[in-house]
C-alpha positions, -999 to 999 in steps of 0.1 A, spaced: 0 0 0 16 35 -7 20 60 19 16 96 4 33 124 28 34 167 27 57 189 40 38 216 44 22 245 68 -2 224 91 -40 227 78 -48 233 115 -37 269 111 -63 274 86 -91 302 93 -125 302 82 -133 292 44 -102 276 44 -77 307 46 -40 308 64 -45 321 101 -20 353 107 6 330 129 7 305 95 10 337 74 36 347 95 51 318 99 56 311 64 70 345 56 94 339 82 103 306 69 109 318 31 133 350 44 154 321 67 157 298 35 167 328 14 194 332 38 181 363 51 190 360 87 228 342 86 245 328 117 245 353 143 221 381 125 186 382 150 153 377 139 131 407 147 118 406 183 82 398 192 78 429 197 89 446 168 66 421 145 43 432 161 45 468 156 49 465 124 28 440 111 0 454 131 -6 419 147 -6 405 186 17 393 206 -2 360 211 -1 355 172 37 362 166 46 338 193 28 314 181 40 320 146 76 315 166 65 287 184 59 268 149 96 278 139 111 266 168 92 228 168 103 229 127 140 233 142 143 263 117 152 290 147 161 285 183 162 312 210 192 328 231 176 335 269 187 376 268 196 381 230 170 369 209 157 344 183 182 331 155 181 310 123 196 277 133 227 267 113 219 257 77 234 221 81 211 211 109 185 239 97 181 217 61 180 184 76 154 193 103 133 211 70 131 178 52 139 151 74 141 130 43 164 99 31 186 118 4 191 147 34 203 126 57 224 107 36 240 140 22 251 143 58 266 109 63 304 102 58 300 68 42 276 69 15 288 79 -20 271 92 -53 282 80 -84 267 91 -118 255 66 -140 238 87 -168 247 123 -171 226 154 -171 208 152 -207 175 170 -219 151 145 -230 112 139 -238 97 123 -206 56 130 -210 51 118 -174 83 136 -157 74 168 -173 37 162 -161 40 158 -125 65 189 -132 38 212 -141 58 220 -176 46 234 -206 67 212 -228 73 175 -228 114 182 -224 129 176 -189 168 174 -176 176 141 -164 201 120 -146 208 87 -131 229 74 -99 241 52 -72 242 59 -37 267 37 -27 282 25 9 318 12 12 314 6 -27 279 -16 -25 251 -2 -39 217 3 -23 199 28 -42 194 37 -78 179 73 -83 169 90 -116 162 129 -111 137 150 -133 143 187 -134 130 216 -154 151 231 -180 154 259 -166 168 240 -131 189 219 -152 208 246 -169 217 263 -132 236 227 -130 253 223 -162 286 235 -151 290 204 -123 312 179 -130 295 160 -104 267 155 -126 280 156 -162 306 133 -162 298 93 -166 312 77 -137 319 109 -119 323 107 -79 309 128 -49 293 134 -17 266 160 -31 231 159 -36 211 173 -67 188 185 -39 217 206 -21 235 219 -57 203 231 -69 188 249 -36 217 268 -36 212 280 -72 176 287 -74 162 325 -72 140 310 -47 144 286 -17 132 251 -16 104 249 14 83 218 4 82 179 -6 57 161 -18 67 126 -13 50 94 -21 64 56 -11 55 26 -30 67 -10 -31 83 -19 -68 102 -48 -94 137 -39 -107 139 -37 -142 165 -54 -162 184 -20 -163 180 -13 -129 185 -46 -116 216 -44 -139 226 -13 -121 220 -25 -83 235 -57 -87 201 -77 -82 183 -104 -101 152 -86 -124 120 -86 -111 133 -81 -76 114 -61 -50 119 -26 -44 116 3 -18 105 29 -46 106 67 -27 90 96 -50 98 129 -41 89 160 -58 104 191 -45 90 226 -48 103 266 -42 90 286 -23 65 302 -44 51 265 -50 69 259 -78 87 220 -85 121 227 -94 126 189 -89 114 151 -89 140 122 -77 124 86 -81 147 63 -62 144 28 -60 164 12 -27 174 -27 -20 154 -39 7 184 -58 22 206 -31 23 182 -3 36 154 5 63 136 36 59 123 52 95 102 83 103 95 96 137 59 116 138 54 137 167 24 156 174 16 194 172 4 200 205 0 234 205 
Protein backbone atom coordinates (compact mmCIF):
# COMPACT_ATOMS: atom_id res chain seq x y z
CA UNK A 1 0.00 0.00 0.00
CA UNK A 2 1.56 3.54 -0.69
CA UNK A 3 2.02 5.96 1.95
CA UNK A 4 1.61 9.64 0.41
CA UNK A 5 3.29 12.45 2.80
CA UNK A 6 3.41 16.73 2.69
CA UNK A 7 5.71 18.92 4.00
CA UNK A 8 3.84 21.61 4.36
CA UNK A 9 2.20 24.48 6.81
CA UNK A 10 -0.21 22.35 9.11
CA UNK A 11 -3.99 22.75 7.82
CA UNK A 12 -4.81 23.32 11.54
CA UNK A 13 -3.70 26.87 11.07
CA UNK A 14 -6.31 27.42 8.60
CA UNK A 15 -9.06 30.22 9.25
CA UNK A 16 -12.46 30.22 8.17
CA UNK A 17 -13.25 29.18 4.45
CA UNK A 18 -10.17 27.64 4.42
CA UNK A 19 -7.75 30.68 4.58
CA UNK A 20 -3.99 30.81 6.44
CA UNK A 21 -4.55 32.13 10.07
CA UNK A 22 -2.03 35.33 10.73
CA UNK A 23 0.59 32.98 12.87
CA UNK A 24 0.69 30.55 9.54
CA UNK A 25 1.02 33.67 7.39
CA UNK A 26 3.56 34.66 9.45
CA UNK A 27 5.11 31.82 9.92
CA UNK A 28 5.55 31.09 6.43
CA UNK A 29 6.99 34.49 5.55
CA UNK A 30 9.43 33.85 8.16
CA UNK A 31 10.30 30.56 6.91
CA UNK A 32 10.90 31.76 3.15
CA UNK A 33 13.29 34.96 4.44
CA UNK A 34 15.42 32.10 6.73
CA UNK A 35 15.67 29.77 3.54
CA UNK A 36 16.69 32.79 1.38
CA UNK A 37 19.42 33.20 3.85
CA UNK A 38 18.07 36.33 5.15
CA UNK A 39 19.05 35.95 8.65
CA UNK A 40 22.83 34.18 8.56
CA UNK A 41 24.49 32.78 11.69
CA UNK A 42 24.46 35.31 14.32
CA UNK A 43 22.12 38.06 12.52
CA UNK A 44 18.65 38.18 15.02
CA UNK A 45 15.32 37.73 13.85
CA UNK A 46 13.09 40.74 14.66
CA UNK A 47 11.79 40.57 18.35
CA UNK A 48 8.23 39.77 19.22
CA UNK A 49 7.77 42.93 19.72
CA UNK A 50 8.93 44.61 16.83
CA UNK A 51 6.55 42.13 14.54
CA UNK A 52 4.26 43.19 16.07
CA UNK A 53 4.47 46.75 15.64
CA UNK A 54 4.94 46.46 12.41
CA UNK A 55 2.80 43.98 11.06
CA UNK A 56 -0.02 45.43 13.07
CA UNK A 57 -0.58 41.91 14.68
CA UNK A 58 -0.64 40.47 18.60
CA UNK A 59 1.69 39.30 20.55
CA UNK A 60 -0.22 36.00 21.08
CA UNK A 61 -0.07 35.50 17.19
CA UNK A 62 3.69 36.24 16.63
CA UNK A 63 4.58 33.81 19.34
CA UNK A 64 2.80 31.36 18.07
CA UNK A 65 4.03 32.01 14.56
CA UNK A 66 7.61 31.47 16.59
CA UNK A 67 6.48 28.69 18.37
CA UNK A 68 5.88 26.79 14.87
CA UNK A 69 9.61 27.76 13.90
CA UNK A 70 11.06 26.56 16.85
CA UNK A 71 9.24 22.78 16.77
CA UNK A 72 10.27 22.86 12.67
CA UNK A 73 14.00 23.35 14.22
CA UNK A 74 14.30 26.35 11.68
CA UNK A 75 15.20 29.03 14.72
CA UNK A 76 16.07 28.54 18.30
CA UNK A 77 16.16 31.15 20.97
CA UNK A 78 19.22 32.76 23.09
CA UNK A 79 17.57 33.51 26.89
CA UNK A 80 18.65 37.64 26.84
CA UNK A 81 19.62 38.06 23.03
CA UNK A 82 17.00 36.90 20.94
CA UNK A 83 15.70 34.42 18.28
CA UNK A 84 18.25 33.07 15.54
CA UNK A 85 18.08 31.02 12.25
CA UNK A 86 19.64 27.68 13.25
CA UNK A 87 22.73 26.70 11.33
CA UNK A 88 21.90 25.74 7.74
CA UNK A 89 23.38 22.11 8.13
CA UNK A 90 21.13 21.15 10.87
CA UNK A 91 18.54 23.94 9.74
CA UNK A 92 18.08 21.65 6.08
CA UNK A 93 17.99 18.38 7.60
CA UNK A 94 15.39 19.26 10.33
CA UNK A 95 13.29 21.15 7.01
CA UNK A 96 13.13 17.79 5.21
CA UNK A 97 13.88 15.08 7.35
CA UNK A 98 14.13 12.96 4.34
CA UNK A 99 16.40 9.90 3.08
CA UNK A 100 18.60 11.78 0.41
CA UNK A 101 19.11 14.73 3.37
CA UNK A 102 20.29 12.56 5.65
CA UNK A 103 22.37 10.74 3.59
CA UNK A 104 24.02 14.00 2.19
CA UNK A 105 25.14 14.27 5.79
CA UNK A 106 26.64 10.91 6.28
CA UNK A 107 30.41 10.15 5.81
CA UNK A 108 29.98 6.83 4.22
CA UNK A 109 27.65 6.94 1.46
CA UNK A 110 28.85 7.89 -1.96
CA UNK A 111 27.10 9.22 -5.34
CA UNK A 112 28.18 7.97 -8.37
CA UNK A 113 26.68 9.09 -11.83
CA UNK A 114 25.53 6.59 -14.03
CA UNK A 115 23.78 8.70 -16.83
CA UNK A 116 24.72 12.31 -17.07
CA UNK A 117 22.56 15.40 -17.10
CA UNK A 118 20.79 15.18 -20.67
CA UNK A 119 17.50 17.04 -21.89
CA UNK A 120 15.14 14.49 -22.97
CA UNK A 121 11.21 13.93 -23.81
CA UNK A 122 9.73 12.32 -20.61
CA UNK A 123 5.64 13.04 -20.99
CA UNK A 124 5.09 11.76 -17.42
CA UNK A 125 8.32 13.61 -15.73
CA UNK A 126 7.45 16.81 -17.26
CA UNK A 127 3.66 16.15 -16.07
CA UNK A 128 4.04 15.83 -12.53
CA UNK A 129 6.50 18.94 -13.23
CA UNK A 130 3.80 21.18 -14.10
CA UNK A 131 5.79 21.99 -17.56
CA UNK A 132 4.61 23.41 -20.62
CA UNK A 133 6.74 21.19 -22.84
CA UNK A 134 7.25 17.50 -22.80
CA UNK A 135 11.44 18.18 -22.38
CA UNK A 136 12.90 17.63 -18.94
CA UNK A 137 16.76 17.40 -17.61
CA UNK A 138 17.58 14.14 -16.35
CA UNK A 139 20.08 11.99 -14.59
CA UNK A 140 20.79 8.68 -13.10
CA UNK A 141 22.89 7.42 -9.92
CA UNK A 142 24.10 5.18 -7.24
CA UNK A 143 24.17 5.87 -3.71
CA UNK A 144 26.72 3.73 -2.71
CA UNK A 145 28.22 2.46 0.95
CA UNK A 146 31.84 1.17 1.21
CA UNK A 147 31.42 0.63 -2.66
CA UNK A 148 27.92 -1.58 -2.55
CA UNK A 149 25.14 -0.18 -3.90
CA UNK A 150 21.72 0.30 -2.33
CA UNK A 151 19.89 2.82 -4.15
CA UNK A 152 19.42 3.72 -7.77
CA UNK A 153 17.86 7.27 -8.33
CA UNK A 154 16.90 9.00 -11.57
CA UNK A 155 16.20 12.94 -11.11
CA UNK A 156 13.74 15.04 -13.29
CA UNK A 157 14.30 18.75 -13.38
CA UNK A 158 12.99 21.60 -15.44
CA UNK A 159 15.07 23.05 -18.01
CA UNK A 160 15.39 25.86 -16.56
CA UNK A 161 16.80 24.01 -13.08
CA UNK A 162 18.87 21.91 -15.24
CA UNK A 163 20.80 24.64 -16.88
CA UNK A 164 21.71 26.28 -13.21
CA UNK A 165 23.63 22.73 -13.03
CA UNK A 166 25.30 22.29 -16.22
CA UNK A 167 28.63 23.46 -15.09
CA UNK A 168 28.95 20.42 -12.34
CA UNK A 169 31.24 17.94 -13.04
CA UNK A 170 29.52 16.03 -10.39
CA UNK A 171 26.68 15.45 -12.60
CA UNK A 172 28.03 15.65 -16.18
CA UNK A 173 30.58 13.27 -16.23
CA UNK A 174 29.82 9.28 -16.64
CA UNK A 175 31.21 7.75 -13.69
CA UNK A 176 31.91 10.88 -11.86
CA UNK A 177 32.31 10.70 -7.87
CA UNK A 178 30.86 12.76 -4.91
CA UNK A 179 29.27 13.40 -1.67
CA UNK A 180 26.59 15.99 -3.10
CA UNK A 181 23.12 15.90 -3.63
CA UNK A 182 21.14 17.26 -6.73
CA UNK A 183 18.82 18.54 -3.88
CA UNK A 184 21.68 20.60 -2.14
CA UNK A 185 23.53 21.93 -5.73
CA UNK A 186 20.30 23.06 -6.88
CA UNK A 187 18.75 24.86 -3.61
CA UNK A 188 21.74 26.83 -3.64
CA UNK A 189 21.24 28.00 -7.20
CA UNK A 190 17.60 28.75 -7.36
CA UNK A 191 16.21 32.52 -7.24
CA UNK A 192 14.00 31.05 -4.67
CA UNK A 193 14.42 28.58 -1.67
CA UNK A 194 13.19 25.12 -1.65
CA UNK A 195 10.42 24.94 1.36
CA UNK A 196 8.25 21.84 0.40
CA UNK A 197 8.20 17.95 -0.61
CA UNK A 198 5.74 16.13 -1.83
CA UNK A 199 6.72 12.58 -1.35
CA UNK A 200 5.01 9.35 -2.11
CA UNK A 201 6.38 5.58 -1.08
CA UNK A 202 5.54 2.57 -2.99
CA UNK A 203 6.71 -0.98 -3.13
CA UNK A 204 8.30 -1.91 -6.82
CA UNK A 205 10.16 -4.78 -9.37
CA UNK A 206 13.70 -3.93 -10.68
CA UNK A 207 13.89 -3.71 -14.17
CA UNK A 208 16.47 -5.41 -16.17
CA UNK A 209 18.39 -1.98 -16.30
CA UNK A 210 17.97 -1.26 -12.94
CA UNK A 211 18.54 -4.62 -11.60
CA UNK A 212 21.60 -4.36 -13.89
CA UNK A 213 22.60 -1.28 -12.06
CA UNK A 214 21.95 -2.50 -8.31
CA UNK A 215 23.46 -5.66 -8.68
CA UNK A 216 20.10 -7.66 -8.17
CA UNK A 217 18.32 -10.37 -10.09
CA UNK A 218 15.22 -8.63 -12.45
CA UNK A 219 12.03 -8.64 -11.05
CA UNK A 220 13.33 -8.07 -7.61
CA UNK A 221 11.36 -6.08 -4.98
CA UNK A 222 11.93 -2.60 -4.42
CA UNK A 223 11.56 0.28 -1.83
CA UNK A 224 10.50 2.95 -4.55
CA UNK A 225 10.56 6.75 -2.69
CA UNK A 226 8.99 9.60 -4.99
CA UNK A 227 9.81 12.86 -4.10
CA UNK A 228 8.91 15.99 -5.81
CA UNK A 229 10.45 19.12 -4.47
CA UNK A 230 8.96 22.57 -4.81
CA UNK A 231 10.27 26.58 -4.16
CA UNK A 232 8.99 28.55 -2.29
CA UNK A 233 6.52 30.23 -4.41
CA UNK A 234 5.07 26.51 -4.95
CA UNK A 235 6.92 25.91 -7.78
CA UNK A 236 8.72 22.00 -8.50
CA UNK A 237 12.09 22.70 -9.39
CA UNK A 238 12.61 18.87 -8.90
CA UNK A 239 11.39 15.15 -8.88
CA UNK A 240 13.99 12.23 -7.68
CA UNK A 241 12.37 8.58 -8.07
CA UNK A 242 14.74 6.30 -6.18
CA UNK A 243 14.38 2.76 -6.00
CA UNK A 244 16.36 1.17 -2.74
CA UNK A 245 17.42 -2.74 -2.03
CA UNK A 246 15.42 -3.86 0.66
CA UNK A 247 18.44 -5.82 2.22
CA UNK A 248 20.59 -3.12 2.31
CA UNK A 249 18.23 -0.27 3.56
CA UNK A 250 15.39 0.50 6.27
CA UNK A 251 13.62 3.55 5.87
CA UNK A 252 12.32 5.25 9.48
CA UNK A 253 10.23 8.30 10.29
CA UNK A 254 9.55 9.58 13.65
CA UNK A 255 5.91 11.60 13.75
CA UNK A 256 5.39 13.71 16.69
CA UNK A 257 2.36 15.61 17.42
CA UNK A 258 1.64 19.37 17.24
CA UNK A 259 0.39 19.99 20.53
CA UNK A 260 0.04 23.36 20.50
Amino acid sequence: MARTTRTQATRAGQGPGGRDSAYVRLARELREAILRHEYPEGVRLPTEAELSESRGLSRQTVRRAFQDLVAEGLVHRVPGRGTFATPREEQYLRQFGSVEDLMALSIDTTMQLVAPLRRRVDLDAAGRLRLDSDRVDTLAFLRLHEDTPFCLTTVHLPPGAGQLLADRPELTEEGARSRVTVIGLLDSRLPDPIAEAEQSVTVGLATPETAARLGCPPGHPLLRIDRLYLSAKGRPVELAISHFLPEHYSYRVRLRRNLH
